[in-house]
ZADRENMI-208439 format. One record per residue (C-alpha): z, y negated, x negated; residue number from 1. Coordinates in pm, 1 decimal, always signed. Layout:
REC          z          y          x   resi
REC          Z          Y          X    NUM
...
//
This chain:
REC          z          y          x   resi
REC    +1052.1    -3462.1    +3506.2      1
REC    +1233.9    -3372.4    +3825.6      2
REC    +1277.5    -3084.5    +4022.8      3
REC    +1042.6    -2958.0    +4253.3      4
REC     +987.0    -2667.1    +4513.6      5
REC     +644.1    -2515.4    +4599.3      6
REC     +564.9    -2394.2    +4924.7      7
REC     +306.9    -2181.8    +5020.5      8
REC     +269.5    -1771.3    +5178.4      9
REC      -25.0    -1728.0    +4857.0     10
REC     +127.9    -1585.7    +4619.2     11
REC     -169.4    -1672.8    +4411.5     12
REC     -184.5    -2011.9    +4495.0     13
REC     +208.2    -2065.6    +4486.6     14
REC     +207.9    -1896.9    +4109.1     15
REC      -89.2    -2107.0    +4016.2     16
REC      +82.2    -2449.4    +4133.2     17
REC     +416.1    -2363.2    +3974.2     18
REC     +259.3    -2239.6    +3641.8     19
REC      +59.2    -2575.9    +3646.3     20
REC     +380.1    -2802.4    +3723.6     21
REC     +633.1    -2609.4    +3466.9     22
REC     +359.8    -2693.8    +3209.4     23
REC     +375.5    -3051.6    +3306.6     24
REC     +766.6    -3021.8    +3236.1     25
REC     +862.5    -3014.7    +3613.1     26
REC    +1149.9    -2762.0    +3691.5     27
REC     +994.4    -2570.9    +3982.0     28
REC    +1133.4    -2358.3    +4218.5     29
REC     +904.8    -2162.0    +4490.5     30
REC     +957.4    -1993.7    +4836.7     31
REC     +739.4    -1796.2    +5032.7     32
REC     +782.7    -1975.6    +5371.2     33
REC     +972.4    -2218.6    +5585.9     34
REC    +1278.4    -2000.2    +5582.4     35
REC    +1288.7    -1900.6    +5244.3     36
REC    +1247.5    -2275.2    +5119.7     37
REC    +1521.5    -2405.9    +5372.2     38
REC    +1738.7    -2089.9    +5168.5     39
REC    +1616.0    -2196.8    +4854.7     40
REC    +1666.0    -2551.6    +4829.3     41
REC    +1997.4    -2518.2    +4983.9     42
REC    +2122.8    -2444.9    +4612.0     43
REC    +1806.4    -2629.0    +4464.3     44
REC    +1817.9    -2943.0    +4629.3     45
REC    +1468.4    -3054.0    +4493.7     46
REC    +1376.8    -3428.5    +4496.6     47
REC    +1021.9    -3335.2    +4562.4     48
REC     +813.5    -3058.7    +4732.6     49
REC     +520.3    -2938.6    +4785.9     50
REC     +400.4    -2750.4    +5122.6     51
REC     +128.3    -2535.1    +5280.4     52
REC      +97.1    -2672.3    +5616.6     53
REC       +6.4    -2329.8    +5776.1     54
REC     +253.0    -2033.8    +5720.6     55
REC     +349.5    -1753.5    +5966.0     56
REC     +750.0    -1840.6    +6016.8     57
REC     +697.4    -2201.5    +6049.7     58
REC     +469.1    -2449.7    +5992.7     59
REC     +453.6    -2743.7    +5761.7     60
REC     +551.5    -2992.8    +5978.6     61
REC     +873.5    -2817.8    +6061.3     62
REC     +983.9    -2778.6    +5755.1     63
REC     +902.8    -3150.7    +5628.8     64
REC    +1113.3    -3256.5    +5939.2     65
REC    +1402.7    -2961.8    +5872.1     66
REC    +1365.0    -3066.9    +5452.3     67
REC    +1419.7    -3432.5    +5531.1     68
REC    +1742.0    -3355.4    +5764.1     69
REC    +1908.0    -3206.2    +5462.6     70
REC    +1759.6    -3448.4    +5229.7     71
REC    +1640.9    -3798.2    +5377.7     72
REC    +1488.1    -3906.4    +5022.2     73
REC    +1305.9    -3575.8    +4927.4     74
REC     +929.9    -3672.9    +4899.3     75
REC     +744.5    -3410.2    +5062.8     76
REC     +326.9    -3357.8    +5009.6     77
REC     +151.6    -3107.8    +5230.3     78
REC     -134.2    -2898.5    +5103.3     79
REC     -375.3    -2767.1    +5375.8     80
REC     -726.2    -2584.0    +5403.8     81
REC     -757.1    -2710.4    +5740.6     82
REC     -749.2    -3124.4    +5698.4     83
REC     -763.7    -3330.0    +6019.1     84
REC     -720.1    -3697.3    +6082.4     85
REC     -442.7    -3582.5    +6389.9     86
REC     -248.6    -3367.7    +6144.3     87
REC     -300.7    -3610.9    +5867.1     88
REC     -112.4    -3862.6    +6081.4     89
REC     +117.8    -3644.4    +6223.0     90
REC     +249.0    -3548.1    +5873.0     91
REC     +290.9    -3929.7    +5763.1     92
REC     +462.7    -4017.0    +6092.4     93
REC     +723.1    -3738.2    +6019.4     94
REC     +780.1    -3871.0    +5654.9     95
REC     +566.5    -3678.5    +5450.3     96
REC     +486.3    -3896.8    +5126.8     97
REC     +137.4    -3755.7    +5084.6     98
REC      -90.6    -3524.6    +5229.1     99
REC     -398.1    -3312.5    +5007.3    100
REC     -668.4    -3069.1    +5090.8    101
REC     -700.7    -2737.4    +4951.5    102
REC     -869.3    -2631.0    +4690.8    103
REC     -586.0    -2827.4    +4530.4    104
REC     -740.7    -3086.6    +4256.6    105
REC     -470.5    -3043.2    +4008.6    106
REC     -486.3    -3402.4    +3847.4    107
REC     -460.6    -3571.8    +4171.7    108
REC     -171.0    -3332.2    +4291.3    109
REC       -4.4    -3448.8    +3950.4    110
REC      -87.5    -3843.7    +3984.6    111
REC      +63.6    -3831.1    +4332.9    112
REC     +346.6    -3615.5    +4216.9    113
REC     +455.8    -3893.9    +3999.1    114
REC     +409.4    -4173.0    +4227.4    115
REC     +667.5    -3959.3    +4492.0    116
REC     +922.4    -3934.2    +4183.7    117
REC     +916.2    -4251.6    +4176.4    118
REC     +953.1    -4343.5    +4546.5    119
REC    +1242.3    -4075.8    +4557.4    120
REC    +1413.1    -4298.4    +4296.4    121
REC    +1394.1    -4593.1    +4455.4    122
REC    +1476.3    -4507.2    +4804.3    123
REC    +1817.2    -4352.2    +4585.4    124
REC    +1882.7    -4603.6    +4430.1    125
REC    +1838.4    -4867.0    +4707.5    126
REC    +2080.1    -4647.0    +4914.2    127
REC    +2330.0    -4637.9    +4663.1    128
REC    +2304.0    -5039.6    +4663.1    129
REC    +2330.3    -5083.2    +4977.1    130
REC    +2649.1    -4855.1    +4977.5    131
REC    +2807.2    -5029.8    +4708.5    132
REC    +2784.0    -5354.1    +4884.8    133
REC    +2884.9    -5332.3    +5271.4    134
REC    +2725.5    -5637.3    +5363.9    135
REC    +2372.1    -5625.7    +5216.1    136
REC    +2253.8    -5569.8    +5562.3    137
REC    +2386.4    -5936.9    +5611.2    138
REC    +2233.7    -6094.8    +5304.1    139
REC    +1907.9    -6199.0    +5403.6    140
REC    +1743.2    -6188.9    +5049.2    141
REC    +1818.7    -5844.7    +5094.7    142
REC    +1672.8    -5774.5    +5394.2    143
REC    +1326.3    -5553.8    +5416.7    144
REC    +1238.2    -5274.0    +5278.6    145
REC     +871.1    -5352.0    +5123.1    146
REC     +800.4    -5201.8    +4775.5    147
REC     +841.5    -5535.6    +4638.9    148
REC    +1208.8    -5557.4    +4770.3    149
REC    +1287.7    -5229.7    +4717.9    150
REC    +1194.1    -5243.4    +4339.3    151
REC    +1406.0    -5564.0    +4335.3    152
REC    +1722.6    -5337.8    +4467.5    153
REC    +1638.5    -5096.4    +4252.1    154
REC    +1651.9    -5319.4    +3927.4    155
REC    +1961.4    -5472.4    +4030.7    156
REC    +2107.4    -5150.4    +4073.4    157
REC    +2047.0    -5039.4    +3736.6    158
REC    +2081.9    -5388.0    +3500.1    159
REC    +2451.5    -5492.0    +3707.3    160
REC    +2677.2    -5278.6    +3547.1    161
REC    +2559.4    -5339.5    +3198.6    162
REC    +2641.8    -5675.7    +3032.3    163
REC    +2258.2    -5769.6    +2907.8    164
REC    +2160.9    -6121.2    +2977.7    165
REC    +1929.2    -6149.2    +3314.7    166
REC    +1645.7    -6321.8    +3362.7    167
REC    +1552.2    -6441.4    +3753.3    168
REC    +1168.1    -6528.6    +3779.5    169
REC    +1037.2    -6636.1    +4073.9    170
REC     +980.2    -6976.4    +4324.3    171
REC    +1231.4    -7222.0    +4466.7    172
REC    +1368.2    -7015.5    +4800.7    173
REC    +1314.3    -6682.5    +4710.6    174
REC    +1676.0    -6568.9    +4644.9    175
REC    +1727.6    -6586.1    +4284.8    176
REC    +2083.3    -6761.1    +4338.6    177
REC    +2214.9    -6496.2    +4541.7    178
REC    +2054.5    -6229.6    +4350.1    179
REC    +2243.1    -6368.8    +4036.7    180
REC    +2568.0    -6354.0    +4266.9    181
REC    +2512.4    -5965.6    +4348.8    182
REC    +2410.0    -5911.4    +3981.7    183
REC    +2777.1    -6060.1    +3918.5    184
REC    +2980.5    -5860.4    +4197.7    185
REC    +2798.3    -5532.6    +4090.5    186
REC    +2924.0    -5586.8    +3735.7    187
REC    +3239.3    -5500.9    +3553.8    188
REC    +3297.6    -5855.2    +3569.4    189
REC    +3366.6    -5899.2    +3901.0    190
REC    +3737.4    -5966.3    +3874.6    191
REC    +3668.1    -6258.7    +3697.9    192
REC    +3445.9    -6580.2    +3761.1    193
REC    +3123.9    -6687.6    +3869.9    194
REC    +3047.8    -6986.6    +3762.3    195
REC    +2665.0    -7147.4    +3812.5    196
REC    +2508.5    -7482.2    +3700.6    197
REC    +2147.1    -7628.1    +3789.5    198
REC    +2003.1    -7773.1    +3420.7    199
REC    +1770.7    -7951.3    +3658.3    200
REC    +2048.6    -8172.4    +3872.5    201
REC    +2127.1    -8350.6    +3533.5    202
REC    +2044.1    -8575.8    +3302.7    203
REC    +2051.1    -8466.7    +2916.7    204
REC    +2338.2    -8714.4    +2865.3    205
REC    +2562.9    -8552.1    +3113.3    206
REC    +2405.4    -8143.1    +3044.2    207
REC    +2625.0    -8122.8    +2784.9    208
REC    +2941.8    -8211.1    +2939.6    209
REC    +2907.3    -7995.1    +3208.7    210
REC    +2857.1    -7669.5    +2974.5    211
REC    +3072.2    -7707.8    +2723.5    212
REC    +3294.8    -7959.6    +2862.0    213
REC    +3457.0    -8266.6    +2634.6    214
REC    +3768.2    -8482.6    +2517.2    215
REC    +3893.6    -8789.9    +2659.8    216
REC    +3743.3    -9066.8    +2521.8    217
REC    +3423.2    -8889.2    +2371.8    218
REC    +3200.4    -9149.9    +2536.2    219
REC    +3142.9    -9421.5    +2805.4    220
REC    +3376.2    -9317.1    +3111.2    221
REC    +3509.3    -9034.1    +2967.9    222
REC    +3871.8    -9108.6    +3112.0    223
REC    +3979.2    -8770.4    +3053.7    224
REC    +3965.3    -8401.1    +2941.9    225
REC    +3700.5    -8186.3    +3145.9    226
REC    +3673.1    -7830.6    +3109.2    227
REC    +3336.5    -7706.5    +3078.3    228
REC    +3148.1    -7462.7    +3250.7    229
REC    +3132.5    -7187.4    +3018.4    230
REC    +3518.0    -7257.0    +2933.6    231
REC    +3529.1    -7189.8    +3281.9    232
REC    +3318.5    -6846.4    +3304.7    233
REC    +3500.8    -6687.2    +3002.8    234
REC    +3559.8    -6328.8    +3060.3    235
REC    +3279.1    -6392.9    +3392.9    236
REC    +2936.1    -6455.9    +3436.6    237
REC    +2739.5    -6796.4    +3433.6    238
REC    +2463.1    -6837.2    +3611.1    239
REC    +2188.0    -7122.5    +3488.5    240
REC    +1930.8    -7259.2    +3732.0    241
REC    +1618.3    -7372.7    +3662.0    242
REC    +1675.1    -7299.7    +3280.9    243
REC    +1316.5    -7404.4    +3179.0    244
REC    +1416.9    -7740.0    +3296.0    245
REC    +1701.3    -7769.9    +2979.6    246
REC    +1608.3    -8005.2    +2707.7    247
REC    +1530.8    -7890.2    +2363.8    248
REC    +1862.5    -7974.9    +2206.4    249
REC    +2049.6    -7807.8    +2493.0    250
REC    +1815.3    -7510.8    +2424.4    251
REC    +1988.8    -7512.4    +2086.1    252
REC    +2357.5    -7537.5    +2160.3    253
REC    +2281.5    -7284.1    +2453.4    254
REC    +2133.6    -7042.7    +2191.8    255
REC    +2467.0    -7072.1    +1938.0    256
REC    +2695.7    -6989.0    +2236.8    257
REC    +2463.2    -6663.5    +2271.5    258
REC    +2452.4    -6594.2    +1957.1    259
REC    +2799.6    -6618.2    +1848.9    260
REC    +3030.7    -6730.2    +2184.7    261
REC    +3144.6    -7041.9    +2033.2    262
REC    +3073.6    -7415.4    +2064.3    263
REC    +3258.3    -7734.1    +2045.7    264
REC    +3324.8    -7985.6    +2380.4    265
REC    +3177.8    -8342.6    +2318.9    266
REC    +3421.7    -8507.4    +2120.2    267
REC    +3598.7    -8258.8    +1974.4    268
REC    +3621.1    -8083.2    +1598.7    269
REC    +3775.7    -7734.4    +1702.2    270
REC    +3579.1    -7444.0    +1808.8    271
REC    +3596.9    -7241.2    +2110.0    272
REC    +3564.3    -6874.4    +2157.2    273
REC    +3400.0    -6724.4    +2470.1    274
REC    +3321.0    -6359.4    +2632.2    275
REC    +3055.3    -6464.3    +2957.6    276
REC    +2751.1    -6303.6    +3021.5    277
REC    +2432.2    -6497.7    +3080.0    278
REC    +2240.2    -6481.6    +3413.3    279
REC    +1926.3    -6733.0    +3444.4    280
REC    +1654.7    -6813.9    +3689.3    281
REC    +1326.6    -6986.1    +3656.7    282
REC    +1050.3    -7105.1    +3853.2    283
REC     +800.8    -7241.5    +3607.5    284
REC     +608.1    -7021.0    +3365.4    285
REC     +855.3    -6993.0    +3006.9    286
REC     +558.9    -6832.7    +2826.2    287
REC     +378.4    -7144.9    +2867.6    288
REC     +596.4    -7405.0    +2810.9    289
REC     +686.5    -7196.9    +2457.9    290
REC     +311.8    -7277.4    +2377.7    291
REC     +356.6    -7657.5    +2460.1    292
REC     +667.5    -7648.0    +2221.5    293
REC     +922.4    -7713.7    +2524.2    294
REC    +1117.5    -7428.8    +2536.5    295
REC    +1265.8    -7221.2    +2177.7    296
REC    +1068.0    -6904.1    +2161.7    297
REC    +1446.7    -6742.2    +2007.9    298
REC    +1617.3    -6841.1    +2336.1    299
REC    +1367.7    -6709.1    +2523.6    300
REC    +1439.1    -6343.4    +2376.6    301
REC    +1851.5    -6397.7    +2437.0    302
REC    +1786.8    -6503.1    +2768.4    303
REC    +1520.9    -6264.6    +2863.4    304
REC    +1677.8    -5921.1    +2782.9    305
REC    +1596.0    -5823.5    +3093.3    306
REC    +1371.8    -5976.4    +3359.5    307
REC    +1330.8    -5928.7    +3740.0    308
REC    +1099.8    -6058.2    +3944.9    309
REC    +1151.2    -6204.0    +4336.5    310
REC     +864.8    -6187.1    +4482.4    311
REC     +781.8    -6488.5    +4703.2    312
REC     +794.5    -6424.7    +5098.2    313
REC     +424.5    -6416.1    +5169.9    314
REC     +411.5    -6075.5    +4927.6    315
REC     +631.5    -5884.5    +5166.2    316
REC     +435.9    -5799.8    +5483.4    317
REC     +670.4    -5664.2    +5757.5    318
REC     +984.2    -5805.6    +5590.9    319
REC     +892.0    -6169.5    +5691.4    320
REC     +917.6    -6006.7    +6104.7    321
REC    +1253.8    -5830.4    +6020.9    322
REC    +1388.0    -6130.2    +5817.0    323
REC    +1291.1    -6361.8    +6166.5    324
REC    +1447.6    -6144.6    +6350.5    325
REC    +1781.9    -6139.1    +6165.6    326
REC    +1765.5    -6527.2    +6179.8    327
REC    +1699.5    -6549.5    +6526.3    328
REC    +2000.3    -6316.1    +6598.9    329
REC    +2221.5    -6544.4    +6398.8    330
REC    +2073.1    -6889.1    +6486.8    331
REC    +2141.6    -6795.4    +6812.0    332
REC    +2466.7    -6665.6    +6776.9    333
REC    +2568.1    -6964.6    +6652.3    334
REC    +2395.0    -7202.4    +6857.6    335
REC    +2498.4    -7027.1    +7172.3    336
REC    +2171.7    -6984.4    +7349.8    337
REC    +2077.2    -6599.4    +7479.1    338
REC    +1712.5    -6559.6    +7288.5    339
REC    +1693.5    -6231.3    +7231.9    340
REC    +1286.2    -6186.4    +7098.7    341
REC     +989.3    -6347.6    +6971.5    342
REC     +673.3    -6327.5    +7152.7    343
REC     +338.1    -6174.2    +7000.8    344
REC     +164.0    -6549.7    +6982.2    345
REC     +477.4    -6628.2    +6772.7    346
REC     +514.6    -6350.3    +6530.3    347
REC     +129.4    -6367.9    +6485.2    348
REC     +183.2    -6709.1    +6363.1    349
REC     +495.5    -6634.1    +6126.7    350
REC     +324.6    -6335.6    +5990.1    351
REC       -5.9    -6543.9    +5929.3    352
REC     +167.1    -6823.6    +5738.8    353
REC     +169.0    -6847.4    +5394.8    354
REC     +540.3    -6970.7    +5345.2    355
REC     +524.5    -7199.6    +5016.8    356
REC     +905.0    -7248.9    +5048.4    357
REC     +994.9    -6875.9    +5142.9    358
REC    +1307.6    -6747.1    +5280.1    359
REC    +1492.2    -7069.9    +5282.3    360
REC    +1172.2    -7240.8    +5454.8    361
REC    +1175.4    -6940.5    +5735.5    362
REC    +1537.2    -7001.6    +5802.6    363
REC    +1464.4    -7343.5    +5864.9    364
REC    +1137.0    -7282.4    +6083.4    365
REC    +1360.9    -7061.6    +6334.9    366
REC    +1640.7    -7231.1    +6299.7    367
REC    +1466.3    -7538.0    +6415.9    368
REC    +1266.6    -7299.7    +6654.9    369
REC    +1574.2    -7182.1    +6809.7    370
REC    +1738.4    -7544.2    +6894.1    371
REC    +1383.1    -7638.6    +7090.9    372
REC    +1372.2    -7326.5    +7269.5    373
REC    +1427.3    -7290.8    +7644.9    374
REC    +1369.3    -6991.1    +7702.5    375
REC    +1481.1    -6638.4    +7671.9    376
REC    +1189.6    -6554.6    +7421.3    377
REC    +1090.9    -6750.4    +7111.3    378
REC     +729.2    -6883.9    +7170.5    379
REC     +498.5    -7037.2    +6925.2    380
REC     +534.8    -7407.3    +7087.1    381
REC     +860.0    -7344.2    +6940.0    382
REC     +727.9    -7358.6    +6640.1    383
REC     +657.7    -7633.7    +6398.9    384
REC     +308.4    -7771.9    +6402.6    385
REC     +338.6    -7665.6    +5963.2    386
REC     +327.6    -7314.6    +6084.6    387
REC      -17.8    -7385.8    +6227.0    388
REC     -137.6    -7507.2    +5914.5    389
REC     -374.2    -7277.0    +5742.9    390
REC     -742.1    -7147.7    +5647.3    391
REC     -700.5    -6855.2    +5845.8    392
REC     -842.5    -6924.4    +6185.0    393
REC     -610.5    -6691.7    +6368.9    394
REC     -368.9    -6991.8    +6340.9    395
REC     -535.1    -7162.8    +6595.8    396
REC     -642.9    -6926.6    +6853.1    397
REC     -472.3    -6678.8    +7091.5    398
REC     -545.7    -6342.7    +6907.5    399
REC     -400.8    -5990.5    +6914.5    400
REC     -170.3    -5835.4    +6693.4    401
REC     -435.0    -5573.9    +6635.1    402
REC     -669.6    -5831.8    +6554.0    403
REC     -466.3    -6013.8    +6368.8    404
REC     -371.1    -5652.0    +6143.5    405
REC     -717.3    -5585.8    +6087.9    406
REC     -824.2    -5963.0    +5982.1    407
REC     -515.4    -5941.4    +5750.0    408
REC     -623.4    -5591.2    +5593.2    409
REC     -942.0    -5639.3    +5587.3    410
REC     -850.7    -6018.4    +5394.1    411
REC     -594.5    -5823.4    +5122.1    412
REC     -890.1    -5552.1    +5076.2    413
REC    -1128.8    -5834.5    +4997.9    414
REC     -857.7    -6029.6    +4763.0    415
REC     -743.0    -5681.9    +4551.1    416
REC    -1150.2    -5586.3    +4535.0    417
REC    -1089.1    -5281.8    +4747.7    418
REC     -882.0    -5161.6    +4546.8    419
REC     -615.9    -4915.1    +4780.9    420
REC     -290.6    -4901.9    +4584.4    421
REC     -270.7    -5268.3    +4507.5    422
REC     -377.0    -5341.3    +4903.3    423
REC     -104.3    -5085.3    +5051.1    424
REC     +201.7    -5206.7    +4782.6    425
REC     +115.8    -5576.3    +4928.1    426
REC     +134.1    -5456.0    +5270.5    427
REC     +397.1    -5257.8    +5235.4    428
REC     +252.8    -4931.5    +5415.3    429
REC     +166.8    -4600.6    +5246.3    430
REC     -219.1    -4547.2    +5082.0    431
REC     -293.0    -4285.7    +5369.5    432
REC     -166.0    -4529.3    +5620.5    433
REC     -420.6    -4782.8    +5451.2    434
REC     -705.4    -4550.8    +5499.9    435
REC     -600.4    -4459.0    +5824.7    436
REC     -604.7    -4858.3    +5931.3    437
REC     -934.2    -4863.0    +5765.3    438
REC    -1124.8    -4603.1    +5969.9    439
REC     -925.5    -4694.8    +6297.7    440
REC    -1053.7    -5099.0    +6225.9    441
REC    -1409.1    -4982.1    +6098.6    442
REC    -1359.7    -5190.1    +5789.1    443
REC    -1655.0    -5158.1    +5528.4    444
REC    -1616.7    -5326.1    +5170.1    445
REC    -1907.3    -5568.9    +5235.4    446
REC    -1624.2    -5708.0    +5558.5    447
//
């Protein structure tokens, strides 16, 4: 468990909270007030605290703001006596992570304790991503900082450097080809090659070929020697598209290079010998196409040492707004033509949409957006008439943003069954945000 720092001017309730937390494993640290914690945590440097919001030398909100200059990622929850929608607010605007009432339910301080250890090592871990590659800001898979995406960062943080085979789950356009790229630039591989090959673009006949590569004269219009593509990746990383698309026999010859490295080209005797690690991505569902007897159960565990998920577009709230925006920027960039925003009408529609073909089919919407445009603002007749497709009525009808928020909550609520922690992760705002939306919107469950 990580460390944490408890702050609060009562000495019994300060001793009670760090007696609780050290018996949960936590190594705690305490101060007295603002100034003593800023002292304390200079040398402590806690990942997590926990703070009265009324003390004599400063208040709670100072101190979550003066905490969070000295550590951006610390996860800060605020304890008060005193709870008030205005302060509630306050606290989550300044970054606090959570925000409980005293008496202090113990269980619930502990359940949220563990969610904000967890938050602390994402937002870590995504910043040391981004750090270690420059130009993730410009990589628009990348882009967006919803729990989805930043649990995606986080994963490829952690499985890069190691050399376990990768797994890429997720539909056609959601970045698994340029997550498998990253994946192979984070890696000690990176000084040697990348090579990727869709099963799906061939034919069984000519699969084989292009893996392992053959002899001249090993069949029909084989004029000459090809290498193949894992001849090619030795010492890299291959990357295999749409792997549930590979025939069973492939399966098998894919499964001996795994297994042991080797495998002969078409038409020859000899064995070869290769070092590449394994990177594959999948839109169809393995699990059940090992239950119709299409895909080998055995490759399935090589393959799948470790899998990560990319979510599709529609599951990332606010990123679809920050990933139009990027577009726009460079669609117009490119183009030449000084748009420089997208009206409300506009973003109510993109944000409404359900994208089936995700990233790739939003860079073509604005793209195609931008080229109609005449204006200095992106408006929704700029759109294509697709983008008005949809159940939701608020497709077809001028409607506010704040309208269009609260039919959207209120639509997620109904879909996760009220429940709050599934509705904010899909939104990609904090629980207390959530409830805050619901009281400001009047939402009831029966909506």
């Amino acid at each position: 468990m990580p460390k944490i720092l408890i702050v609060d001017d009562e000495t019994a309730q300060r001793e009670m909270l760090a007696g609780f937390l050290k018996k949960q494993g936590f190594e705690v640290a305490t101060a007295s007030g603002g100034r003593d914690a800023l002292g304390r945590n200079a040398d402590f440097f806690a990942p997590l605290a926990v703070t009265d919001m009324k003390m004599p030398d400063m208040d709670g909100l100072e101190l979550l703001s003066k905490l969070r200059e000295a550590n951006p990622f610390i996860q800060v929850i605020m304890l008060t006596a005193y709870g008030t929608v205005e302060t509630a607010v306050e606290a989550m605007r300044r970054g606090a992570f959570g925000y409980l009432t005293k008496p202090v339910n113990l269980e619930e301080l502990l359940i949220n304790l563990k969610k904000a250890a967890e938050q602390n090592r994402l937002v870590t871990e995504n910043d040391l991503l981004r750090r270690t590659m420059s130009d993730m800001a410009d990589i628009p898979e990348m882009i967006g900082d919803s729990p989805e995406m930043m649990k995606v960062r986080s994963l490829i943080s952690r499985v890069a450097p190691s050399d376990s085979s990768v797994l890429l789950n997720g539909p056609s356009g959601s970045g698994k080809g340029l997550v498998a790229q990253i994946i192979h630039q984070l890696s000690t591989r990176r000084e040697s090659s990348f090579v990727q090959l869709n099963c799906a673009a061939f034919p069984e006949t000519l699969l084989e070929s292009e893996l392992f590569g053959h002899e001249k004269g090993a069949f029909t219009g084989a004029d000459k020697k090809r290498v193949g593509r894992f001849e090619l990746a030795d010492g890299g990383s291959i990357f295999l598209d749409e792997i549930g698309d590979m025939p069973p026999p492939m399966q098998a010859k894919l499964l001996r290079v795994l297994e042991d490295g080797s495998f002969e080209p078409l038409g020859s005797e000899r064995s070869k010998k290769v070092d590449v690690r394994l990177i594959s991505a999948t839109n169809r569902n393995l699990e059940k196409l090992i239950e119709d007897g299409k895909f080998r159960q055995d490759l399935y565990f090589r393959i799948n040492t470790v899998s990560l998920e990319m979510p599709p577009l529609a599951r990332r709230g606010g990123d679809i707004m920050e990933l139009a925006e990027h577009f726009l920027q460079r669609c117009a960039r490119k183009m030449n033509k000084d748009i420089r925003e997208i009206s409300d009408e506009a973003a109510a529609r993109l944000m409404a949409y359900d994208w089936p073909g995700n990233i790739r089919e939003l860079q073509n919407v604005i793209e195609r957006a931008v080229v109609l445009s005449a204006d200095r603002v992106l408006r929704a007749e700029d759109l294509p008439g697709i983008v008005e497709v949809g159940e939701a009525p608020a497709h077809l009808r001028k409607i506010s943003l704040s309208d269009l928020e609260k039919e959207h909550i209120a639509a997620v609520l109904r879909a996760e069954e009220w429940n709050m922690q599934k509705t904010a992760d899909i939104l990609g705002i904090h629980r207390n945000t959530l409830r805050q939306k619901i009281k400001d919107y009047n939402l009831e469950p029966d909506d």
